[in-house]
ZAMARGU-4260 file (C-alpha; in steps of 0.2 Angstrom, whole numbers, plus 5000, padded with zeros to 4 digits):
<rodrens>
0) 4978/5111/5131 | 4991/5120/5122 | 5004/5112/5113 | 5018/5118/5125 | 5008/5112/5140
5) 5011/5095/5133 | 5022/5080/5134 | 5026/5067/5122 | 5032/5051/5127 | 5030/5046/5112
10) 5016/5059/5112 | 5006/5051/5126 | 5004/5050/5144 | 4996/5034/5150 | 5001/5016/5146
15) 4990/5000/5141 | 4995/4983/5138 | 4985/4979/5124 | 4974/4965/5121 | 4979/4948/5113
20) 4968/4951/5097 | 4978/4968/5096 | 4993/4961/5097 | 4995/4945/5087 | 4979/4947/5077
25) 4979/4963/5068 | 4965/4972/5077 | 4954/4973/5063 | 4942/4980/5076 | 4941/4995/5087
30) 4946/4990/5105 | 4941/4998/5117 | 4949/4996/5139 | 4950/5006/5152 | 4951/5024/5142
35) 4960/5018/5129 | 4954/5017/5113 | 4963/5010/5098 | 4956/5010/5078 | 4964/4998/5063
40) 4975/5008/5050 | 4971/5006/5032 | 4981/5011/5018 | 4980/5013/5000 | 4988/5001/4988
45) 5008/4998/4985 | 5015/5012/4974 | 5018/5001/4961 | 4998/5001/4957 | 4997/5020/4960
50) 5007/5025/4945 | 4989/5029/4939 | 4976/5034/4951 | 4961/5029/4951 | 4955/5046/4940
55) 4967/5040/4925 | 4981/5054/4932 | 5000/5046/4934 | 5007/5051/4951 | 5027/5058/4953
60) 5034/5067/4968 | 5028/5063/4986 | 5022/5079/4996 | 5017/5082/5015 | 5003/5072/5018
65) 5011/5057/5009 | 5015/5044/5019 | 5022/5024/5012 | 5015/5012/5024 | 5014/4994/5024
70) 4997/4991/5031 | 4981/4985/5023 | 4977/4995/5006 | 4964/5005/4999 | 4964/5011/4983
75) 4959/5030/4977 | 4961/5044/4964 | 4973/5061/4965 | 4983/5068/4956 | 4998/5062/4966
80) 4992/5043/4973 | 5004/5041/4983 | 5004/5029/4998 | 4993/5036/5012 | 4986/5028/5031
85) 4968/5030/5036 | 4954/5027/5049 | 4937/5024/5046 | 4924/5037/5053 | 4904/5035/5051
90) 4897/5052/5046 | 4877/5057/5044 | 4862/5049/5045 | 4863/5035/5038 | 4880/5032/5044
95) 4891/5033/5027 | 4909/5027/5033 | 4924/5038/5023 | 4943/5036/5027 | 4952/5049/5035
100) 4970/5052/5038 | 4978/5056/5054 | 4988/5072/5052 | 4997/5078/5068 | 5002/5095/5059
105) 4984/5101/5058 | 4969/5104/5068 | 4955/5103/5055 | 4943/5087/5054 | 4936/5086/5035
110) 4932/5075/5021 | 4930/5078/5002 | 4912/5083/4999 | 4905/5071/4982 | 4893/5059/4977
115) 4890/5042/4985 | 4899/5037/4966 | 4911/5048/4968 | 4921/5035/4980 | 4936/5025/4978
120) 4937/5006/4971 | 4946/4999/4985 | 4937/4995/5003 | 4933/5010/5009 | 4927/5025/5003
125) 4933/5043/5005 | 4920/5054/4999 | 4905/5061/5012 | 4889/5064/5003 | 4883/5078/5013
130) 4865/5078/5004 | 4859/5060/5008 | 4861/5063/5026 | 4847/5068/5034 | 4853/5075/5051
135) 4865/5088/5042 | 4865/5108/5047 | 4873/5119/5037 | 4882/5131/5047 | 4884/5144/5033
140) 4904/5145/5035 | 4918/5142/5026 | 4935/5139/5029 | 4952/5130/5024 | 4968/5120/5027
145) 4984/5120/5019 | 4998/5106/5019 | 5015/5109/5015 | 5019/5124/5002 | 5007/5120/4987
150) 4992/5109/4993 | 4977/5116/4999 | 4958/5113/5003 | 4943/5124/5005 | 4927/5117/5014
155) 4911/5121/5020 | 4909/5120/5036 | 4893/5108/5042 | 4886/5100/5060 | 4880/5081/5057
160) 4882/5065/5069 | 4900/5058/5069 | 4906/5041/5075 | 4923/5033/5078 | 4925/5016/5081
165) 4907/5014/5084 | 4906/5026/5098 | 4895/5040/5095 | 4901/5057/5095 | 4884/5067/5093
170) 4883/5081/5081 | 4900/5088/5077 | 4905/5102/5067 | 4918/5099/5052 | 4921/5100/5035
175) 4914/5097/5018 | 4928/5097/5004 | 4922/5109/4991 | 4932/5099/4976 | 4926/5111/4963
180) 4933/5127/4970 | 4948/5135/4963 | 4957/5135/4978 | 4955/5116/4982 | 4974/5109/4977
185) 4975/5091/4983 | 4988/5079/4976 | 4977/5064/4984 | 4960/5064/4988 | 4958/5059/5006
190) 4951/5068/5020 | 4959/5073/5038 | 4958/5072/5056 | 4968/5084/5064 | 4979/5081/5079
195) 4984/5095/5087 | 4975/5105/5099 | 4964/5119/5089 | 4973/5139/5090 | 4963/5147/5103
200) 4948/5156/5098 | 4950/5152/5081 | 4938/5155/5069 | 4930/5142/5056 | 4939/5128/5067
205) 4930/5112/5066 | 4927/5101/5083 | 4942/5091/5089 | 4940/5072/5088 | 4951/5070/5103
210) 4944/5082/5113 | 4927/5075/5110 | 4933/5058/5114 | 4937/5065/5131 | 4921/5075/5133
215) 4912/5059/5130 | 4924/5049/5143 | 4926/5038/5128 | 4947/5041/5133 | 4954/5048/5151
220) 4967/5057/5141 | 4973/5067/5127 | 4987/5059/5121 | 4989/5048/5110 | 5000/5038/5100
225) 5002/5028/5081 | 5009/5012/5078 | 5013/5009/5057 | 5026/4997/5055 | 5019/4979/5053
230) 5006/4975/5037 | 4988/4973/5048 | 4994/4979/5064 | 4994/4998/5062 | 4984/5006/5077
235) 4980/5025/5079 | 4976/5024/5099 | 4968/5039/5107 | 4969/5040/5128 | 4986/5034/5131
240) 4997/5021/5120 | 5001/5003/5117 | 5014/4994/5126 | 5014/4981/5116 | 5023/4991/5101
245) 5040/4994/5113 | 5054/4987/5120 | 5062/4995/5135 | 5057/5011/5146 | 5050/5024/5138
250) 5055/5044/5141 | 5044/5059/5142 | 5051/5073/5132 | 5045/5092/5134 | 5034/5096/5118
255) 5044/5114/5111 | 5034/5129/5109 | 5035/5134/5093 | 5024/5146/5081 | 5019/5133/5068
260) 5008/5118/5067 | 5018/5104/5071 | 5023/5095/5089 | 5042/5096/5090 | 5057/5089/5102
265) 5074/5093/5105 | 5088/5083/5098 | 5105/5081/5107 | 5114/5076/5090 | 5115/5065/5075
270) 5127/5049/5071 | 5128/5038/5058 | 5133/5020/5056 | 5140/5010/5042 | 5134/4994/5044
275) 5128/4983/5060 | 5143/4979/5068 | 5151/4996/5064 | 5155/5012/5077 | 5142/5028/5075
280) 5151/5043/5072 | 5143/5060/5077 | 5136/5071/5059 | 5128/5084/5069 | 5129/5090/5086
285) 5122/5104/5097 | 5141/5110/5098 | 5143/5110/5077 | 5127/5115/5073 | 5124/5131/5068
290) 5105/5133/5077 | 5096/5121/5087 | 5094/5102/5084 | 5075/5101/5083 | 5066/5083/5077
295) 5047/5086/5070 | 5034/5073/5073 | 5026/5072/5057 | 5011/5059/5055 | 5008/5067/5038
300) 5026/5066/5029 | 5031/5055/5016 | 5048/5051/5021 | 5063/5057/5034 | 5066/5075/5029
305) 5083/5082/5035 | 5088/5103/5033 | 5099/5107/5018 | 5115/5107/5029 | 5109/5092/5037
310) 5105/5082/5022 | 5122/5088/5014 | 5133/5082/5029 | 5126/5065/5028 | 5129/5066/5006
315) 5147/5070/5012 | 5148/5057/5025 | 5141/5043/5013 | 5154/5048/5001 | 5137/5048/4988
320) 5134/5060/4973 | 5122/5076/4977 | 5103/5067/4977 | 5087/5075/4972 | 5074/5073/4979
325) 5079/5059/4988 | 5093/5051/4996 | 5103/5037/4984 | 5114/5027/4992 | 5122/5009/4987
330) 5112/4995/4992 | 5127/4987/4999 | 5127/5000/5012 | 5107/4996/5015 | 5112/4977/5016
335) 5126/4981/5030 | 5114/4987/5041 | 5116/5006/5040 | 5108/5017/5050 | 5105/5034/5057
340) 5106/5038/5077 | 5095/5052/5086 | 5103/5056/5103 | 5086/5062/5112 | 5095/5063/5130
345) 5106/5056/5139 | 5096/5039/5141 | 5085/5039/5123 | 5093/5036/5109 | 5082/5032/5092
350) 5091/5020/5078 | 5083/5020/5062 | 5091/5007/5049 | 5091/5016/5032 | 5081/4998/5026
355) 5069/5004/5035 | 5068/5018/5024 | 5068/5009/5007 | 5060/5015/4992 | 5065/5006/4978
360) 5080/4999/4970 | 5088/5004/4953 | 5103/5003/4944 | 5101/4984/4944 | 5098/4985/4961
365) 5115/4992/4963 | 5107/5008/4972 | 5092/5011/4983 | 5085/5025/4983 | 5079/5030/5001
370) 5063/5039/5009 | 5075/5053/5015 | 5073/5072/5007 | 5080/5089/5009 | 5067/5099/5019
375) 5057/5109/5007 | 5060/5126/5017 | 5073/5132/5030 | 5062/5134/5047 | 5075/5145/5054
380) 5080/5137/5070 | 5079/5117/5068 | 5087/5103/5059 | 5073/5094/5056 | 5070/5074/5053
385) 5051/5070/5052 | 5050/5052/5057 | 5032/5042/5060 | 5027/5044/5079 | 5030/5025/5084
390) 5039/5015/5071
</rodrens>
């Protein structure tokens, strides 16, 4: 289905209450009820234990597919460790289990191509030794994916057996990470599974773990949702979503046709609060904007990213000094209970406390810096903020 065919609500189209176990116990295992099937998040380890990855090499700025989570951690090497989610599939014969991230700007399902010593030291490994599997077929192609403006990743295509969850998939193609080549500019070394529905008739795709989860009747749908916000709990949940995670109705909003990889919504406006008991005032509306209010859904960003004019306004507004590349605020502001407002309609509006946005304190904890950033390019017609599907 193409993307503008779709609806997000929040990017999904069938309910489930989920299980006890999911709800008060973690789900530390793949659940499985009535075309609804939901996997455990991992994620690697706190940042402060990333300053050097596991390759000896000392991480610095965040980039696209960075995301900080506070779920259960695995540890592993890049040249930019930063915080990452994951799901554990089972790929070749033997079954060898790698992590791989959820990316809802990308199509592509791969893994980094290496020896079974080539993994990391935490839990779960994340690199796919195509040579000890036995049921592998090379399918003599290449191809690649990008993310963001300087990380990218060439891979040979293959066909071998892939399993999520414990349900077999069959054979599927995807990709094997060449680590070696000259193209391949990672800042972490994780692999992916895409999201979004793959370009039609593109060449050099890989199969669609979705889509084969509803070839298999594994799921009754292709939606989706992702629940990160409590350590243990995280859930990617294919065939619908997980009650469970909300309060209140839920709204369907039209998915936005757009040229580029990424599901988009339309944003009403933006208002900002000072502290908990405070009144919002509007930054950003549809009348003062100078192009259209457009929110990203990014599963792969490190942070909230805002447009220049955007992220400028709300500098003015919080009276603080020009941030790079993030947003530093006092921490009295954080302790008030600040926090930003999306007007999706008339009925939906989505409050995120800047807490919730924390990276670190300094200054003697008289500043926090937050994981809010200036959008590394100007899309041309959106103002966009790139929050986590479910928080």
């Amino acid at each position: 289905m193409r993307v503008s065919a779709t609806f997000l609500c929040l990017l999904a189209g069938q309910a489930m209450a989920a299980s006890p176990a999911a709800r008060h116990d973690g789900a530390v295992e793949p659940v499985v009820q009535d075309g609804v099937f939901q996997l455990p998040f991992f994620t690697v380890a706190a940042e402060v234990e990333l300053l050097e990855g596991g390759n000896g090499t000392t991480g610095t700025a965040t980039t696209k597919r960075q995301v900080p989570t506070g779920l259960d951690k695995v540890k592993y090497g890049g040249a930019r460790p930063v915080m990452a989610l994951g799901v554990t599939i089972e790929l070749g014969t033997p079954p060898q289990k790698v992590l791989v991230e959820p990316d809802t700007a990308s199509y592509q399902l791969w893994v980094p191509g290496g020896t079974t010593t080539d993994g990391g030291t935490g839990a779960e490994p994340v690199y796919f030794d195509s040579d000890a599997s036995t049921s592998k077929q090379d399918r003599k192609m290449k191809s690649a994916a990008a993310y963001g403006t300087s990380e990218m990743v060439e891979f040979d295509i293959i066909s071998d057996e892939v399993s999520v969850g414990g349900k077999s998939l069959g054979k599927l193609n995807f990709g094997v990470g060449d680590m070696t080549s000259r193209y391949t500019r990672l800042g972490r070394i994780v692999g992916v599974i895409g999201l979004l529905p793959a370009p039609p008739g593109r060449k050099g795709s890989t199969d669609s773990v979705p889509q084969m989860l509803l070839n298999k009747k594994v799921t009754k749908s292709s939606a989706f949702g992702m629940a990160l916000r409590q350590k243990g709990r995280g859930q990617l949940t294919f065939g619908g979503y997980d009650t469970s995670k909300f309060s209140g109705p839920l709204e369907k909003l039209p998915i936005l046709p757009n040229g580029k990889n990424y599901y988009s919504v339309s944003v009403q406006s933006v208002s900002f609060m000072a502290s908990t008991c405070g009144s919002s005032e509007v930054v950003l509306n549809k009348q003062t904007a100078s192009r259209d209010l457009i929110m990203i859904i990014e599963s792969g960003s490190p942070s909230m990213t805002l447009t220049d004019d955007l992220f400028e306004m709300l500098e003015a507004k919080l009276q603080v000094k020009p941030s790079s590349p993030l947003l530093t605020v006092p921490c009295d502001l954080v302790d008030a209970g600040a926090s930003l407002h999306f007007k999706m309609t008339d009925r939906t509006i989505v409050s995120v406390p800047l807490a919730d946005m924390l990276h670190r304190k300094v200054d003697s904890d008289k500043n926090c810096i937050l994981a809010l950033q200036k959008s590394a390019s100007e899309s041309g017609t959106s103002s966009s903020p790139s929050p986590a599907i479910a928080p």
